[in-house]
C-alpha atoms as an extended CHARMM CRD file, in Angstrom:
* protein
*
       265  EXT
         1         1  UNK       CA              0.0000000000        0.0000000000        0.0000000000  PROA      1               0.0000000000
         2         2  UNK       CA              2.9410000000        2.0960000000        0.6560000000  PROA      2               0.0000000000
         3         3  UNK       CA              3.8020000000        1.9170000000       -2.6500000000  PROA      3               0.0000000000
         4         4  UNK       CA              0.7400000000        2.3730000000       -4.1470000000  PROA      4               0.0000000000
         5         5  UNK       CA              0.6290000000        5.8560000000       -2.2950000000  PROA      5               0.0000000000
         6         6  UNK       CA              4.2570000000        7.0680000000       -3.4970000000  PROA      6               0.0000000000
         7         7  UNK       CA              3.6620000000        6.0460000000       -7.2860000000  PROA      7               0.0000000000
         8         8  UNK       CA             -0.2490000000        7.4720000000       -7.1530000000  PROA      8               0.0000000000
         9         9  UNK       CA             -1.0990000000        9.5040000000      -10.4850000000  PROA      9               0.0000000000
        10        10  UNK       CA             -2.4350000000       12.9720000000      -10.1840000000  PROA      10              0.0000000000
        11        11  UNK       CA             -3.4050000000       15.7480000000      -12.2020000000  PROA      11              0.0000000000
        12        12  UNK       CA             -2.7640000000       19.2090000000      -10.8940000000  PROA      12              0.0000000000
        13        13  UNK       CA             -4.8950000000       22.3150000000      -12.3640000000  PROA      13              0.0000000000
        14        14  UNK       CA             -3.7470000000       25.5800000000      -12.9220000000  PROA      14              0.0000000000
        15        15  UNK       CA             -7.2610000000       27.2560000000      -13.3370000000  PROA      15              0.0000000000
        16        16  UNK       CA             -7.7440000000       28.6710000000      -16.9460000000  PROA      16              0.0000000000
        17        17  UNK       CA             -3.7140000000       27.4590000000      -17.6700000000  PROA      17              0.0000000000
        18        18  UNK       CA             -2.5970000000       24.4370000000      -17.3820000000  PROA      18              0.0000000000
        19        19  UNK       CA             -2.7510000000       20.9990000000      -16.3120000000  PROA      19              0.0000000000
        20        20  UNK       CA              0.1630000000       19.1640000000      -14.5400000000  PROA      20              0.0000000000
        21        21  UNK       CA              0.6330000000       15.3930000000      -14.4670000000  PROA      21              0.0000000000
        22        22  UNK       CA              2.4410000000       13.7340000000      -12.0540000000  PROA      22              0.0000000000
        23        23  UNK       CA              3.3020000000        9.7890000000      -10.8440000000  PROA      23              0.0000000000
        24        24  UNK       CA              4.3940000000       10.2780000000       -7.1810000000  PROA      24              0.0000000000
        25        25  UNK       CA              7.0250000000       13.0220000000       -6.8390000000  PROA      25              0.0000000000
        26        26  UNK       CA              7.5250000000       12.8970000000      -10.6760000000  PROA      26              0.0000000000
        27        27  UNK       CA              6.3760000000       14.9920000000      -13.3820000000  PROA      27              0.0000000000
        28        28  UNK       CA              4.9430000000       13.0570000000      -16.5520000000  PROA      28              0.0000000000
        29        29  UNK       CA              3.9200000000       16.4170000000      -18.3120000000  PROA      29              0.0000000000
        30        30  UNK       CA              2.2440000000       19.6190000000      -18.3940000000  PROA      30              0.0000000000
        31        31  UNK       CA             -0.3830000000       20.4020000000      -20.4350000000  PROA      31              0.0000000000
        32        32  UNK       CA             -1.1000000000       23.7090000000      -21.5510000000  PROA      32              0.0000000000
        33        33  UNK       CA             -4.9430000000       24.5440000000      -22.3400000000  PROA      33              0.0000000000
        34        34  UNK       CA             -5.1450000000       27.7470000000      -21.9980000000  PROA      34              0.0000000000
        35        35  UNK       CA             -3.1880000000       29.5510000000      -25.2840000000  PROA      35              0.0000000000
        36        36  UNK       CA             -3.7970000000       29.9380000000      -28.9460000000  PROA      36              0.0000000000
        37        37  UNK       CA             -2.2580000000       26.4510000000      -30.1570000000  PROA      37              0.0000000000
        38        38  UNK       CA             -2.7180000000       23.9750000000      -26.7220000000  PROA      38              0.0000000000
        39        39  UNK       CA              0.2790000000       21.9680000000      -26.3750000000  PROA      39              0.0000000000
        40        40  UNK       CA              2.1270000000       19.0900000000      -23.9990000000  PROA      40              0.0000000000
        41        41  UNK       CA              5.2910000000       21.1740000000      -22.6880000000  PROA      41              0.0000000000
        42        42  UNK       CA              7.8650000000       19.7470000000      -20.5720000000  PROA      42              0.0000000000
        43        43  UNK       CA              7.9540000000       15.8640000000      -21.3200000000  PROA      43              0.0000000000
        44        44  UNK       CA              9.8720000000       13.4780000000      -18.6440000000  PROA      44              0.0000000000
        45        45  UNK       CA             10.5190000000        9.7500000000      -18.8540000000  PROA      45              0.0000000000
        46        46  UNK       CA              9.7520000000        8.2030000000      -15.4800000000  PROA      46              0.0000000000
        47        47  UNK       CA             13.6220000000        8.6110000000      -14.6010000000  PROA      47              0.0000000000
        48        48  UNK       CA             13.4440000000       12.6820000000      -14.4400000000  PROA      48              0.0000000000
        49        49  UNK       CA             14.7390000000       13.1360000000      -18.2030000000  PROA      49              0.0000000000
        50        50  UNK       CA             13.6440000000       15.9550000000      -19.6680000000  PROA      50              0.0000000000
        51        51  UNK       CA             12.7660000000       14.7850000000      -23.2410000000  PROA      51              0.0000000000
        52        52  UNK       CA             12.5400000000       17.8510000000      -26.2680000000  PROA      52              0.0000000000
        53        53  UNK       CA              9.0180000000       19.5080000000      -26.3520000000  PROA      53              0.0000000000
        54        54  UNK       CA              6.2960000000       20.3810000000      -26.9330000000  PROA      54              0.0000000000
        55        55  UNK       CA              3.9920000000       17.7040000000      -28.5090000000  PROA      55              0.0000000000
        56        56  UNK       CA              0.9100000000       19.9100000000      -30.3220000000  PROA      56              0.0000000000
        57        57  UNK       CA             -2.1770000000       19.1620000000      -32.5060000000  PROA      57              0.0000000000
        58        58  UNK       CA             -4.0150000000       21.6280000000      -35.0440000000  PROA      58              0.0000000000
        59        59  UNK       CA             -6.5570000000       21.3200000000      -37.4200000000  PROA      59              0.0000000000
        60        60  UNK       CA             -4.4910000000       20.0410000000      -40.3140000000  PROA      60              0.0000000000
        61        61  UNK       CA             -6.0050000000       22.6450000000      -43.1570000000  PROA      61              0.0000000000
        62        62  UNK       CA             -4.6140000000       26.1230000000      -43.9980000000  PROA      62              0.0000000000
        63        63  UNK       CA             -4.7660000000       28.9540000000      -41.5980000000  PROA      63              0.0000000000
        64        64  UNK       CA             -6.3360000000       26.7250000000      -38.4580000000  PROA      64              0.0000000000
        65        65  UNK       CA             -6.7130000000       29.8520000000      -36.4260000000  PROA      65              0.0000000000
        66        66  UNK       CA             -5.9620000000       30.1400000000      -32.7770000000  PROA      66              0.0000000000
        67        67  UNK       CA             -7.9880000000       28.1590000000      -30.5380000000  PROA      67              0.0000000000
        68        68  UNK       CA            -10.2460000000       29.3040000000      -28.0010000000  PROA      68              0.0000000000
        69        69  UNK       CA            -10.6030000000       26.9100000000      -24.8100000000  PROA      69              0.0000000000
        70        70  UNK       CA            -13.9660000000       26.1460000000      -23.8010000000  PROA      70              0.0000000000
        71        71  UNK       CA            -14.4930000000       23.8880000000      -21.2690000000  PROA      71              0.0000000000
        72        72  UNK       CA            -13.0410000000       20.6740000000      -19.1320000000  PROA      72              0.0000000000
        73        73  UNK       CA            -15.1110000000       17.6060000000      -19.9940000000  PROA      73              0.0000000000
        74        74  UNK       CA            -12.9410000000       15.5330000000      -17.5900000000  PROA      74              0.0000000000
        75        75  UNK       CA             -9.8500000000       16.0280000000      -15.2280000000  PROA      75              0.0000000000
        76        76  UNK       CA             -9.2600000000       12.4080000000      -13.2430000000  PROA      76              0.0000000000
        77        77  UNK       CA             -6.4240000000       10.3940000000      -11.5370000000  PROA      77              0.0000000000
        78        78  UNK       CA             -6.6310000000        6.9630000000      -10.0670000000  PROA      78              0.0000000000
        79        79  UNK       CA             -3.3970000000        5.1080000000       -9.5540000000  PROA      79              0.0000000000
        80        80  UNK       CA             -2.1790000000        4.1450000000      -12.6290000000  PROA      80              0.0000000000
        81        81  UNK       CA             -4.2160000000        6.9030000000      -15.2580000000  PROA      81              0.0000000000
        82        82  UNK       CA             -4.2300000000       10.4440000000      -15.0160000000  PROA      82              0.0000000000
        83        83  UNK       CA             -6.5410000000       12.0560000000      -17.6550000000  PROA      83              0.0000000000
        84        84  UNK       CA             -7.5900000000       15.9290000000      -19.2380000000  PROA      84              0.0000000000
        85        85  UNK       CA            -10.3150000000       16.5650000000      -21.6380000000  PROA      85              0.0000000000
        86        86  UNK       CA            -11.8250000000       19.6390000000      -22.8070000000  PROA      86              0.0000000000
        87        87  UNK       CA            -13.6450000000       21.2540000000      -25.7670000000  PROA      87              0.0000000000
        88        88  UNK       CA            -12.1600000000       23.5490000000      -27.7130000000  PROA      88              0.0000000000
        89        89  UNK       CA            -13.0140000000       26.0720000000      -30.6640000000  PROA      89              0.0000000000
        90        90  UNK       CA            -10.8200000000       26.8130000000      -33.8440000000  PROA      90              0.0000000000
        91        91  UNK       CA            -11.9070000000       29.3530000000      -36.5510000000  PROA      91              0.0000000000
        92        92  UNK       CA            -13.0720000000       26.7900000000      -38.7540000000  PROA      92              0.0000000000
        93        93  UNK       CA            -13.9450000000       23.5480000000      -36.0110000000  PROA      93              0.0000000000
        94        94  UNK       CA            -14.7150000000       22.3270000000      -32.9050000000  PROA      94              0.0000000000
        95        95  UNK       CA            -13.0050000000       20.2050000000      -30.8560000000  PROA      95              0.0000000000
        96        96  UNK       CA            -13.3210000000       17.8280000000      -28.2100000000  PROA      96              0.0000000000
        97        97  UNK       CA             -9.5240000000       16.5290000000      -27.0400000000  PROA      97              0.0000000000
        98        98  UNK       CA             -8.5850000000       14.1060000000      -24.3810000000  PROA      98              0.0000000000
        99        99  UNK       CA             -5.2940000000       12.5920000000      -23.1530000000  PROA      99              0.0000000000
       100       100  UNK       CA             -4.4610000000       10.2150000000      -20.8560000000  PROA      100             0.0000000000
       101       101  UNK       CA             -1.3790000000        9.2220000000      -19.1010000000  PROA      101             0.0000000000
       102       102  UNK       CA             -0.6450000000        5.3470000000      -18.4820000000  PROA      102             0.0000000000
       103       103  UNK       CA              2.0590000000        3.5570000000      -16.9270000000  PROA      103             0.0000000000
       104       104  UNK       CA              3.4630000000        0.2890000000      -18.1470000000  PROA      104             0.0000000000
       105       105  UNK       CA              5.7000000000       -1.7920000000      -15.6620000000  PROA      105             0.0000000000
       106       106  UNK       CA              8.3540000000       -0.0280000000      -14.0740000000  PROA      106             0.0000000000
       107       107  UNK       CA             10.3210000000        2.7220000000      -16.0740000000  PROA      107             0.0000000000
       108       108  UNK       CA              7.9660000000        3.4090000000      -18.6650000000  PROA      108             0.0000000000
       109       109  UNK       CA              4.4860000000        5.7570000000      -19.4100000000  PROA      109             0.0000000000
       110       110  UNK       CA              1.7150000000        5.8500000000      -22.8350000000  PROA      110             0.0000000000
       111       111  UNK       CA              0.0170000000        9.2620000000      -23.1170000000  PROA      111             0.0000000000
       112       112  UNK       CA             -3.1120000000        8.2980000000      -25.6750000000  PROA      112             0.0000000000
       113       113  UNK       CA             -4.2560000000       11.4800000000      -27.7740000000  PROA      113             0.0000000000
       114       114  UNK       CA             -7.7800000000       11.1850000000      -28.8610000000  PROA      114             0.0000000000
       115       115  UNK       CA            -10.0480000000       13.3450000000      -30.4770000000  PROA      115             0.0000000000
       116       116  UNK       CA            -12.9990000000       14.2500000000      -32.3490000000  PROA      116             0.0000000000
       117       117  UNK       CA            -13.6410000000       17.5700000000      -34.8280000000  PROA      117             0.0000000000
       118       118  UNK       CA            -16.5240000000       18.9930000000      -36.7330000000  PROA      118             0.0000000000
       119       119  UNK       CA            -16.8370000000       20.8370000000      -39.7100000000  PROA      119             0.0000000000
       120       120  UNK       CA            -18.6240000000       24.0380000000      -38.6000000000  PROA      120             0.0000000000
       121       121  UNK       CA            -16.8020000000       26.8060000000      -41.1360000000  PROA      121             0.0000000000
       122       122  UNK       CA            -20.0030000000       26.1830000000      -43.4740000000  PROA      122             0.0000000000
       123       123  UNK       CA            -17.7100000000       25.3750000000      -46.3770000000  PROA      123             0.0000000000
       124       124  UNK       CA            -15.7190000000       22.2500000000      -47.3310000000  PROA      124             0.0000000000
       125       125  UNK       CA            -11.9500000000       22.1010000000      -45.6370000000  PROA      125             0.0000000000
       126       126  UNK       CA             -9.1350000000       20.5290000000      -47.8780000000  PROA      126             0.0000000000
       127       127  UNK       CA             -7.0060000000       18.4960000000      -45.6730000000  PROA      127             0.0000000000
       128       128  UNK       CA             -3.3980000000       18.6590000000      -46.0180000000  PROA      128             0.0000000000
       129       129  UNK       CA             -0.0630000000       18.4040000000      -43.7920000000  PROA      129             0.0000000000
       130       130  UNK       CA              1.0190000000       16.9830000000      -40.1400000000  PROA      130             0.0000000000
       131       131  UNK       CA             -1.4960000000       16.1710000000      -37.6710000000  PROA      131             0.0000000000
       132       132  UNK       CA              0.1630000000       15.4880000000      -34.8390000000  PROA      132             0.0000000000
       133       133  UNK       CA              3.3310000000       17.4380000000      -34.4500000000  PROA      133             0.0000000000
       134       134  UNK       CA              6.4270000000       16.7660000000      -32.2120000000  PROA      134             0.0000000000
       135       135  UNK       CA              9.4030000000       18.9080000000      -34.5530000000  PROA      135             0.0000000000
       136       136  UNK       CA             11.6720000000       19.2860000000      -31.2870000000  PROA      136             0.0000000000
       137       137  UNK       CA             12.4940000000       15.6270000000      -31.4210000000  PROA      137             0.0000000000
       138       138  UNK       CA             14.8590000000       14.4830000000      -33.9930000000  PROA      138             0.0000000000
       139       139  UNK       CA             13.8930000000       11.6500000000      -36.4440000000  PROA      139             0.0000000000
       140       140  UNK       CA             14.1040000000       10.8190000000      -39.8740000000  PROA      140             0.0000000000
       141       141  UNK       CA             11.3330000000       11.5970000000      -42.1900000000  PROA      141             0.0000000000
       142       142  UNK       CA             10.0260000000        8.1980000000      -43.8150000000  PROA      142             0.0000000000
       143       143  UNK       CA              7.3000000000        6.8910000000      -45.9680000000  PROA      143             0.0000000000
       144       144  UNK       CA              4.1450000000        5.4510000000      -44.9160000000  PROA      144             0.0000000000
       145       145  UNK       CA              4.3380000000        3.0240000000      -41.9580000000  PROA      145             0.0000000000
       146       146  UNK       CA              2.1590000000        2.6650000000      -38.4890000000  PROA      146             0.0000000000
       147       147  UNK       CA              4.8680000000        4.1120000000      -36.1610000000  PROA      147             0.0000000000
       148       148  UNK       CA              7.9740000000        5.9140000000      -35.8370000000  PROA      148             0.0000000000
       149       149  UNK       CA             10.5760000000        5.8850000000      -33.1220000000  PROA      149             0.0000000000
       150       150  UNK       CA             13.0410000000        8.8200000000      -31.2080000000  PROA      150             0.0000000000
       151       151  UNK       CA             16.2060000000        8.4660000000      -29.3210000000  PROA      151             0.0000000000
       152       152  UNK       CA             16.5370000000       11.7980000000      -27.5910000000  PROA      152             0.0000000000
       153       153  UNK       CA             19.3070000000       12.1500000000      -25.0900000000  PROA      153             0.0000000000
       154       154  UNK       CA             18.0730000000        9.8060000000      -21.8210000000  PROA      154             0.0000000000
       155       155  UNK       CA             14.5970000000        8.4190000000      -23.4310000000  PROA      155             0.0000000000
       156       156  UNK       CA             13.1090000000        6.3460000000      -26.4030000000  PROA      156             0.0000000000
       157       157  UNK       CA              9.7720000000        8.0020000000      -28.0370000000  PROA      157             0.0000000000
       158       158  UNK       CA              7.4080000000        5.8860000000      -30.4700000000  PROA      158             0.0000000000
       159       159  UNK       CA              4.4810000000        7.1170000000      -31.9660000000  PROA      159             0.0000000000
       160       160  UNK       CA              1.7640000000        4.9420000000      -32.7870000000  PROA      160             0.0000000000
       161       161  UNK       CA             -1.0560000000        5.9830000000      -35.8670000000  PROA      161             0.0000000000
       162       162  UNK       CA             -4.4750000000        4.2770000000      -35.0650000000  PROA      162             0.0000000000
       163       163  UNK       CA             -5.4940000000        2.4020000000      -38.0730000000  PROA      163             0.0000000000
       164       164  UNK       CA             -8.5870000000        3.6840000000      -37.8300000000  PROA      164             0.0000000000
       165       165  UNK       CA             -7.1740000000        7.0710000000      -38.8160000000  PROA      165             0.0000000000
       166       166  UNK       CA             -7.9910000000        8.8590000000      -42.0930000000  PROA      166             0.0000000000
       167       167  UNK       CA             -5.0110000000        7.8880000000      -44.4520000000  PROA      167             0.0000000000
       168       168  UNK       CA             -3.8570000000        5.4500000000      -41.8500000000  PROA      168             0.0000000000
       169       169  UNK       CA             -0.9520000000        4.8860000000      -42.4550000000  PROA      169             0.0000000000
       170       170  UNK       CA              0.7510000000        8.2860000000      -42.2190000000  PROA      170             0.0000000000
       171       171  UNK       CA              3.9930000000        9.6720000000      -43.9000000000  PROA      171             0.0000000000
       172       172  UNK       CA              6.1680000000       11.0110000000      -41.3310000000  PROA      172             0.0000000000
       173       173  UNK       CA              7.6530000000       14.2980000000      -41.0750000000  PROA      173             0.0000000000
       174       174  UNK       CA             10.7210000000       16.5500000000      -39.2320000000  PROA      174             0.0000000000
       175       175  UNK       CA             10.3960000000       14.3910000000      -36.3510000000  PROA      175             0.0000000000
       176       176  UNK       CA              8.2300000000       11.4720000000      -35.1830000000  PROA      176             0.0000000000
       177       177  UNK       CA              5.1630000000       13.7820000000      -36.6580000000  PROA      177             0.0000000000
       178       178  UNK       CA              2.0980000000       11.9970000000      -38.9050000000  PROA      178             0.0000000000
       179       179  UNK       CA              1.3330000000       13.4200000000      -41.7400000000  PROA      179             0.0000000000
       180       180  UNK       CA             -1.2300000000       11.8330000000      -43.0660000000  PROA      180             0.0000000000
       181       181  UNK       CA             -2.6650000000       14.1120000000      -45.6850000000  PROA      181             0.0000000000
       182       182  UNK       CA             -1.4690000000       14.5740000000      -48.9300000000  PROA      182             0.0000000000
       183       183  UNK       CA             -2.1000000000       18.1710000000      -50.1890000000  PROA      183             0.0000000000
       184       184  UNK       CA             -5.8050000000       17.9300000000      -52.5110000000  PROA      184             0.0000000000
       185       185  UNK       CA             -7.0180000000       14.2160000000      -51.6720000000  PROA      185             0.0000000000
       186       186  UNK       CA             -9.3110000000       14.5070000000      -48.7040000000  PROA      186             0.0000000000
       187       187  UNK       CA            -12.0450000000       17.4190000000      -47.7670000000  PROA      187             0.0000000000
       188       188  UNK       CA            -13.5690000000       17.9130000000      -44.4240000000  PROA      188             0.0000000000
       189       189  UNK       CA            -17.5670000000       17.9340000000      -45.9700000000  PROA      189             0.0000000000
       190       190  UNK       CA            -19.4700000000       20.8450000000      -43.9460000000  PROA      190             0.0000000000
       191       191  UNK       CA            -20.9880000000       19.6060000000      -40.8320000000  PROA      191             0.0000000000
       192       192  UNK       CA            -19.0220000000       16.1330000000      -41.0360000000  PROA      192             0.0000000000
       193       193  UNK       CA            -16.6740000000       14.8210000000      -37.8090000000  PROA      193             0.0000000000
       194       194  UNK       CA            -13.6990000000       12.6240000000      -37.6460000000  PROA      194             0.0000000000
       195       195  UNK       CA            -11.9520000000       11.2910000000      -34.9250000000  PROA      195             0.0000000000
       196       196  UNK       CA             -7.6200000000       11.4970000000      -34.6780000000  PROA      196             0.0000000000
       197       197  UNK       CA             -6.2360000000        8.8620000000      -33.0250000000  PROA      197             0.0000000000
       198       198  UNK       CA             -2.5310000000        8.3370000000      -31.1080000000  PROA      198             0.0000000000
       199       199  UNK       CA             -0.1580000000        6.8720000000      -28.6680000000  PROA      199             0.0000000000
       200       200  UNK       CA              2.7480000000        7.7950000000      -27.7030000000  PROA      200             0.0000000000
       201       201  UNK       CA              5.0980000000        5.7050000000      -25.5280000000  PROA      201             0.0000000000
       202       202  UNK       CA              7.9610000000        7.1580000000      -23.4430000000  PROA      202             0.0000000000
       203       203  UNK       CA             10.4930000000        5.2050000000      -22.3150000000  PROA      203             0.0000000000
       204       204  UNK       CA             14.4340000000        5.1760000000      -20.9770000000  PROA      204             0.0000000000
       205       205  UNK       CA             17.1980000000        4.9520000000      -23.3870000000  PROA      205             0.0000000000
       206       206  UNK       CA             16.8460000000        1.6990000000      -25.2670000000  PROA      206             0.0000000000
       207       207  UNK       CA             20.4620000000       -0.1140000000      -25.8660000000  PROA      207             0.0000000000
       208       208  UNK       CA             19.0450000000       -1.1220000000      -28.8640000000  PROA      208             0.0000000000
       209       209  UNK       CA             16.7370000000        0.6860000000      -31.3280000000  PROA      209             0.0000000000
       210       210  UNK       CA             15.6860000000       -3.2490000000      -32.4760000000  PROA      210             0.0000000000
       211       211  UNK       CA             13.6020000000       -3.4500000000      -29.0480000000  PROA      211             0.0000000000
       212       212  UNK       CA             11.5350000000       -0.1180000000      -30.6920000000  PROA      212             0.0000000000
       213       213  UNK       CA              8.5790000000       -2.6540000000      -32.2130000000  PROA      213             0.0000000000
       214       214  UNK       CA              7.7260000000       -4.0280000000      -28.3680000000  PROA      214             0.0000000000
       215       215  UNK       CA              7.4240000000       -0.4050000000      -27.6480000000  PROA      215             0.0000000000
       216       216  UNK       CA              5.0180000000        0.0700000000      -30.5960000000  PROA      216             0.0000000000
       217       217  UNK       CA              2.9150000000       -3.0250000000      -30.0550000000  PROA      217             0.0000000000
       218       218  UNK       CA              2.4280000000       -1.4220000000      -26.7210000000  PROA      218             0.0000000000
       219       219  UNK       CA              0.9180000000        1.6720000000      -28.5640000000  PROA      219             0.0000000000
       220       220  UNK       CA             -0.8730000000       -0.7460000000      -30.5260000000  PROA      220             0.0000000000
       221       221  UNK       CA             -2.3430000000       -2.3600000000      -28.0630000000  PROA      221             0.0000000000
       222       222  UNK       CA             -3.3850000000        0.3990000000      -26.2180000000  PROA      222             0.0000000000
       223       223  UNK       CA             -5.0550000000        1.8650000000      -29.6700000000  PROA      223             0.0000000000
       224       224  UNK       CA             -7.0700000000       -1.2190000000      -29.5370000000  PROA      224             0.0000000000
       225       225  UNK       CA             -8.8300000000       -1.1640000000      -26.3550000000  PROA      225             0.0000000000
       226       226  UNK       CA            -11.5270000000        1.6530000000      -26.2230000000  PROA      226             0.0000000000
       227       227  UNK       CA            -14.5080000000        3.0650000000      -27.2700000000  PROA      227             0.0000000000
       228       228  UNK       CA            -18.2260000000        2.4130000000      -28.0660000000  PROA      228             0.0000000000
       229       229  UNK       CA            -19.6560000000        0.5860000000      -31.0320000000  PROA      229             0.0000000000
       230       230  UNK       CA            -20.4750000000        3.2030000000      -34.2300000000  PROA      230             0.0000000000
       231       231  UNK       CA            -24.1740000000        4.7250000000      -35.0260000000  PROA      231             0.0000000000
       232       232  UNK       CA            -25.1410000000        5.5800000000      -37.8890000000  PROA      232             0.0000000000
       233       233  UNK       CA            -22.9610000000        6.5420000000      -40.2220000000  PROA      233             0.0000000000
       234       234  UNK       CA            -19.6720000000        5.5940000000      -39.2380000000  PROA      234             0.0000000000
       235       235  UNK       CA            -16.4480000000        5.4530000000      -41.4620000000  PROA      235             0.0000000000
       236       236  UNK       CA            -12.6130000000        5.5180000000      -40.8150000000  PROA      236             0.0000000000
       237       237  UNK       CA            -11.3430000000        7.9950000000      -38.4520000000  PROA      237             0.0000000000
       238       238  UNK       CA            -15.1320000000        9.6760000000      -38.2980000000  PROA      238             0.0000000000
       239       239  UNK       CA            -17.6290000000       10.2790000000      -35.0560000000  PROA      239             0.0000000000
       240       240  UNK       CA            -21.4020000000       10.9530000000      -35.3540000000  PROA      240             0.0000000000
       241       241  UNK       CA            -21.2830000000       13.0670000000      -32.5130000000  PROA      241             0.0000000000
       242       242  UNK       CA            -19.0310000000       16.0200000000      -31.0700000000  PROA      242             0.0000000000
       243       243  UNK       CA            -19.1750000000       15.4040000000      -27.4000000000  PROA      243             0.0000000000
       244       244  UNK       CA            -17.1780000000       13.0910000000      -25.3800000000  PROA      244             0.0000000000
       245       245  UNK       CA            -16.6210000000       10.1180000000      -26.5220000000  PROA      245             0.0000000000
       246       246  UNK       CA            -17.7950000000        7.5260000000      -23.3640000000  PROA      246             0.0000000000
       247       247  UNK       CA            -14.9750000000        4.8480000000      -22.4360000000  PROA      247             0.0000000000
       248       248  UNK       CA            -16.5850000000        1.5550000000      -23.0500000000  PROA      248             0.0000000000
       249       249  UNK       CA            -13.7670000000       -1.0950000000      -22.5150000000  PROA      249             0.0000000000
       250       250  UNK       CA            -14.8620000000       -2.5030000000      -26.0110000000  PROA      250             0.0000000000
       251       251  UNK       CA            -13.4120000000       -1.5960000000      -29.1710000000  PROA      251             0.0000000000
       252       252  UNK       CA            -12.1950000000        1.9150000000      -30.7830000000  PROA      252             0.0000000000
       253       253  UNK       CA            -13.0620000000        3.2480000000      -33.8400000000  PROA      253             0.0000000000
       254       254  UNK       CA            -15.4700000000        1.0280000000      -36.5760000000  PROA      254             0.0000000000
       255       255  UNK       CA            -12.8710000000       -0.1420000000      -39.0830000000  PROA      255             0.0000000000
       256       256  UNK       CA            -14.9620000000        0.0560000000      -41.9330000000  PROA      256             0.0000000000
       257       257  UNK       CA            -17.9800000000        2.1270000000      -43.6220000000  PROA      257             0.0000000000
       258       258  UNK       CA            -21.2320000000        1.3610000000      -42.7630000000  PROA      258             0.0000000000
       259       259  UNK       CA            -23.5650000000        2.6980000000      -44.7810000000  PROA      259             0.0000000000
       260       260  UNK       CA            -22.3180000000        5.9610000000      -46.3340000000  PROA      260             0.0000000000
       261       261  UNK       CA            -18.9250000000        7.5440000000      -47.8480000000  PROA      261             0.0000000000
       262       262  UNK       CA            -15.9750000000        8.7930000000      -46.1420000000  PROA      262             0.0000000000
       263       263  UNK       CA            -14.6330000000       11.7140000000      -46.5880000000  PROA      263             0.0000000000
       264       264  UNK       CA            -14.2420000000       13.5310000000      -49.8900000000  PROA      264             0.0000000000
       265       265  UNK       CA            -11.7470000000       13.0970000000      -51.8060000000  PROA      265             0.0000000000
C-alpha cells in the first residue's frame, strides 16, 4: 500500500492554464490549455529526463486559427491513469480533445491522444499536412508506416497511428510527426466529424533501437482497447457526434464504412 501511495497519479490544475501530471514526486507532463495552439510542454521519462518539447495538434487545413478553450469535460487520476479533456473552438472547427497518461511496468508511461472535430466553417476544408506534431524531437522523415521511433538524449519516443485514422498509415515528417494528408485528396464535408487517433510511448534509453517494435505493439495495443460501437454513419477515423466520446472497454473506432462515404476526396 505504501507503494501504491508514493507512485499514485495525479493531475494538478492551474485554473484557466494548465494541467500538470504527475506519478508520485515525478512529473509526466504539463499540459497547456489555456493559449492559442494547446500543447504538452515539458515531457519526462519516469527517470526525471527531460525529453525535447512540446507535442501539439491543429486542425491540419490552412490557416487553423488560434484556438479558443472552452471547457473541461474531464480532469481524473486513479493510480495508474491520469486524464484531461476539454472542448475547444478553432476558426473553422470544434473540438473535443482528451489525453491520458498510463504507466506500463516499471520505467515506462503511454500518453493516448484522442479526439474528435466537426466541420462548422459552413464550407468544405481541404485536408493537407502533419497532424500530430512533435518537430523538437529528432527523427528521420520516412514513408508510410504505423509508427515511428526517437532516441533523444536519456529516453526512447514511439508514436503509434491508429489504423482507424484517415489515411492510416501516415507519412512522417521533421520528427516522429504523422502526416497523413497529402495536399488535394481529402475534404472535411461541412458539418461532417472525424476522430484522430494516437499513442505515444515514453520510455528510458533503449540499448538497442531493435527493441523499438515491443514499444510500438504497446501503442498498438493500447489503440485497440476503447470506445463504443459506431451509429449511424460511421467510417474511418469519423464520429457521429461532437461530445465526449464515453470509455466503453470494447473496441475503438469502426474499421470500416457502414452505410455511407468517407470523406471527400
Amino acid at each position: 500500500m505504501a507503494h501504491s501511495r508514493m507512485t499514485r497519479m495525479r493531475a494538478a490544475l492551474t485554473a484557466g492554464r494548465s494541467v500538470t501530471v504527475t506519478s508520485g514526486d515525478t512529473t509526466l507532463f504539463r499540459y497547456v490549455f489555456g493559449t492559442a495552439r494547446p500543447y504538452v510542454a515539458e515531457l519526462w521519462t519516469r527517470a526525471g529526463v527531460e525529453l525535447p518539447g512540446p507535442i501539439a495538434w491543429s486542425p491540419p487545413h490552412a490557416d487553423p486559427g488560434p484556438a479558443d478553450h472552452r471547457t473541461i469535460t474531464e480532469l481524473s487520476a486513479t493510480a495508474t491513469t491520469a486524464t484531461i479533456a476539454h472542448r475547444l473552438r478553432w476558426s473553422a472547427v470544434d473540438e473535443w480533445r482528451s489525453l491520458t497518461a498510463s504507466l506500463i511496468g516499471d520505467d515506462t508511461w503511454l500518453l493516448l491522444f484522442e479526439n474528435t472535430v466537426a466541420n462548422v466553417s459552413g464550407r468544405a476544408l481541404p485536408l493537407a499536412g502533419p497532424s500530430l506534431s512533435l518537430r523538437a524531437i529528432a527523427a528521420p522523415s520516412a514513408a508510410r508506416s504505423e509508427w515511428q521511433a526517437a532516441h533523444p538524449p536519456g529516453g526512447t519516443l514511439v508514436v503509434v497511428d491508429d489504423t482507424a485514422n484517415l489515411a492510416h498509415p501516415p507519412h512522417w515528417s521533421a520528427g516522429p510527426s504523422p502526416a497523413p494528408f497529402d495536399a488535394g485528396t481529402l475534404t472535411l464535408a461541412i458539418d461532417q466529424i472525424i476522430a484522430f487517433r494516437y499513442a505515444v510511448i515514453i520510455a528510458p534509453e533503449l540499448p538497442d533501437a531493435h527493441l523499438d517494435p515491443s514499444l510500438a505493439a504497446l501503442g498498438r495495443d493500447a489503440l485497440a482497447g476503447t470506445l463504443p460501437a459506431a451509429r449511424g454513419r460511421v467510417c474511418h477515423g469519423e464520429h457521429t457526434r461532437r461530445g465526449p466520446i464515453v470509455r466503453a472497454r470494447t473496441r475503438v473506432l469502426t474499421r470500416q464504412c457502414i452505410g455511407g462515404t468517407p470523406p471527400v476526396a
